[in-house]
C-alpha positions as CSV (number, residue, x, y, z in Angstrom):
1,X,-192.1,-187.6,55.3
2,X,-191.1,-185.6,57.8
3,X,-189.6,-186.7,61.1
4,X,-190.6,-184.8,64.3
5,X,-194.0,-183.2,63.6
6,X,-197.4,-184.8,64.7
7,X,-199.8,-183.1,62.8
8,X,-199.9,-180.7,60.6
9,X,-197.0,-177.7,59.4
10,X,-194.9,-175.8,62.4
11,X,-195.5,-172.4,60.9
12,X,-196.2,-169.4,63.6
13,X,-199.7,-169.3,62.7
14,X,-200.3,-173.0,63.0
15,X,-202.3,-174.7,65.7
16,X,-200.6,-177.7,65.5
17,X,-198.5,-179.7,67.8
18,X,-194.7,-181.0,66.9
19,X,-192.8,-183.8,68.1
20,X,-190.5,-182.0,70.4
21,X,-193.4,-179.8,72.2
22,X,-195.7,-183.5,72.9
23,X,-192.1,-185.7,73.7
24,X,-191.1,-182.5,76.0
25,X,-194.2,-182.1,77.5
26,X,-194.1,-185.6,78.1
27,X,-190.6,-185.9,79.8
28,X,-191.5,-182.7,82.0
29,X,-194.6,-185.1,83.4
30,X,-192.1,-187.9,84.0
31,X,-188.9,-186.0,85.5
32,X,-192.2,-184.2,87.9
33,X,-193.3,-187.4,89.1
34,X,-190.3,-188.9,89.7
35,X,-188.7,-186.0,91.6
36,X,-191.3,-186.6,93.7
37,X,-191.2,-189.9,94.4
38,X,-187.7,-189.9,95.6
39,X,-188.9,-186.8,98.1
40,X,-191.3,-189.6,99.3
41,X,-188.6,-191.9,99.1
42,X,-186.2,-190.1,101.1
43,X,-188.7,-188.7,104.1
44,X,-189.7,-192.7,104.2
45,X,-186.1,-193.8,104.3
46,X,-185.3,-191.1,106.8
47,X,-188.2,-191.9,109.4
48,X,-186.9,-195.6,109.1
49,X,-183.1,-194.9,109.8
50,X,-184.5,-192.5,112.7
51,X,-186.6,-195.5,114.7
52,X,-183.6,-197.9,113.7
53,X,-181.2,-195.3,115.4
54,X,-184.0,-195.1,118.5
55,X,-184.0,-199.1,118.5
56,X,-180.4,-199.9,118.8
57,X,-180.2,-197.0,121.7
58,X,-182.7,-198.7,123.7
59,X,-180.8,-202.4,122.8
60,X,-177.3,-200.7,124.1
61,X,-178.6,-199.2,127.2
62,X,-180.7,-202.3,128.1
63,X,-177.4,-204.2,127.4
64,X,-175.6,-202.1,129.6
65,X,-177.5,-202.0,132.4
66,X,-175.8,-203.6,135.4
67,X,-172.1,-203.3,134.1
68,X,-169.8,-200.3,135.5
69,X,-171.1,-198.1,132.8
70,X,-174.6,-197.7,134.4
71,X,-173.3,-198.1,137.8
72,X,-174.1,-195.0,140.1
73,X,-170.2,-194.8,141.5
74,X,-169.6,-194.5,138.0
75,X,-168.0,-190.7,137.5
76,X,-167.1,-190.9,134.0
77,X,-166.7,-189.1,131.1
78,X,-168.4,-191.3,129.0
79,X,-171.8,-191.1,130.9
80,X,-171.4,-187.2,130.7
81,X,-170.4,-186.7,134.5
82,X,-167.7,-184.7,133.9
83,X,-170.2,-181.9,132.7
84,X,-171.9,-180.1,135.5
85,X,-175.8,-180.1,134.6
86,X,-175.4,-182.8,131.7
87,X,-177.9,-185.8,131.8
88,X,-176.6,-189.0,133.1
89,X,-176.7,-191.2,130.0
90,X,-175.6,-194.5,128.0
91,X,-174.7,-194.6,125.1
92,X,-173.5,-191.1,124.9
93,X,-175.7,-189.1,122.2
């Protein structure tokens, strides 16, 4: 018996398939699929961190609204007045 060939001899002129050529064909189909399931993965994992990000700004600057962060005789660094033309914002981004 011998171990590692499906059918038939592995001589050059032989139409026959071994082992290693089916179980390598096979792994290439797997390690394909899979690659591209974690892409999928990924872009879904990265939209979701993206709207969490967006959520939590929106919670902070609902939060701050009415403290002396949001407060228009605030001149601040931290709301981006000390940069002539920048966007008055909180929470900084």
């Amino acid at each position: 018996m011998k171990l590692g060939i499906v059918v038939g001899n592995p001589n050059p002129k032989s139409r026959t398939l071994t082992l290693a050529e089916a179980v390598g064909d096979e792994v290439g189909t797997i390690v394909g699929e899979t690659s591209r399931f974690v892409v999928d993965l990924v872009d879904l994992a990265a939209g979701l961190f993206e709207a969490a990000q967006e959520a939590w700004t929106e919670h902070v600057r609902a939060a701050a609204e009415g403290t002396m962060y949001t407060a228009a005789s605030c001149d601040s660094w931290y709301n981006g007045q000390n940069i002539e033309g920048k966007p008055r914002v909180f929470p900084r981004t």
